[in-house]
N, C-alpha and C positions, 0 to 999 in steps of 0.2 A: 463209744464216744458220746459226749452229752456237749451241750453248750449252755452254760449258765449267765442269766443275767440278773445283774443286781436290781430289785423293786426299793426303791427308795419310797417307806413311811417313815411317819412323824412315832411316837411313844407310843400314842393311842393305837395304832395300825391302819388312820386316815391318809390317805393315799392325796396327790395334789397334781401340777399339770407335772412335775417330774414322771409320775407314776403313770400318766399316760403316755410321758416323751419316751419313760422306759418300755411299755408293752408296744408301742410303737416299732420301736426299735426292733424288739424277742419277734412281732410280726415281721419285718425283714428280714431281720435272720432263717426265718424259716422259710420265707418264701424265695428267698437267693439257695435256699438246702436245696427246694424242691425244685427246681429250675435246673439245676447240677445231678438230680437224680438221676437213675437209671434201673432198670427191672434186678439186676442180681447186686444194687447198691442199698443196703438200709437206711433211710434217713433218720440221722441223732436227733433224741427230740429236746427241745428248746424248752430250758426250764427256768421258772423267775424265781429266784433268792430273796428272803426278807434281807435288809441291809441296815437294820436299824444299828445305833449304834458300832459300825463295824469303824467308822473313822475317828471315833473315840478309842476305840482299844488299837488300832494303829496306829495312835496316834502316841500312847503308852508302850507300846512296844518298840517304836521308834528312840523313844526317848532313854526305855528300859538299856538298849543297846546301845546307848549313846551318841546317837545321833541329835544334833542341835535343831533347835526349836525352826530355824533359820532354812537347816539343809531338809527341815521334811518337811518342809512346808512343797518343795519340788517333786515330793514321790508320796507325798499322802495318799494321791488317791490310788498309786499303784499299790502300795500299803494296803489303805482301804478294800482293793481287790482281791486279795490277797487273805484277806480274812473275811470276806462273803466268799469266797468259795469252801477255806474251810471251815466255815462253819457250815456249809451247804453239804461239805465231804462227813464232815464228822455226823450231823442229821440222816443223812443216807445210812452211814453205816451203824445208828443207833437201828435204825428201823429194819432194816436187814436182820439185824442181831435179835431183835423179836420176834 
């Protein structure tokens, strides 16, 4: 088990207070892991995802399947989710595969 958190940059890969409110964040998660640990438990380690552009291709893919401009505006960012992990699945298993 892993936990993925999306790093929101900009094009450049300039990072802003999102990108702090996200490692923020990836540091709670791990320190609520390790609180919950235990000696024969392994703690999943907490990894940050680029998320550039992922709520533009969500946002096409939404649309692709015919959902209204209107109805994804309410799951974009589940959408959005949704495509930073796989893109984060797909990265893992290029790199593996090397």
């Amino acid at each position: 088990m892993e936990v993925v958190v999306g790093l929101p940059r900009d094009l450049h890969a300039n990072g802003s207070k999102s990108v702090k409110h996200a490692k923020e964040i990836a540091f709670r998660i791990r320190r609520r892991l390790a609180a919950g640990a235990t000696m024969d438990k392994v703690l999943p380690p907490v990894r940050m995802a680029d998320e550039r552009l992922t709520t533009v291709a969500a946002t096409h893919a939404l649309r692709a399947s015919g959902v209204s401009e209107r109805k994804g505006r309410a799951v974009i960012d589940q959408a959005a989710a949704v495509e930073i992990l796989q893109s984060w699945l797909d990265g893992r298993a290029n790199a593996l595969a090397d």
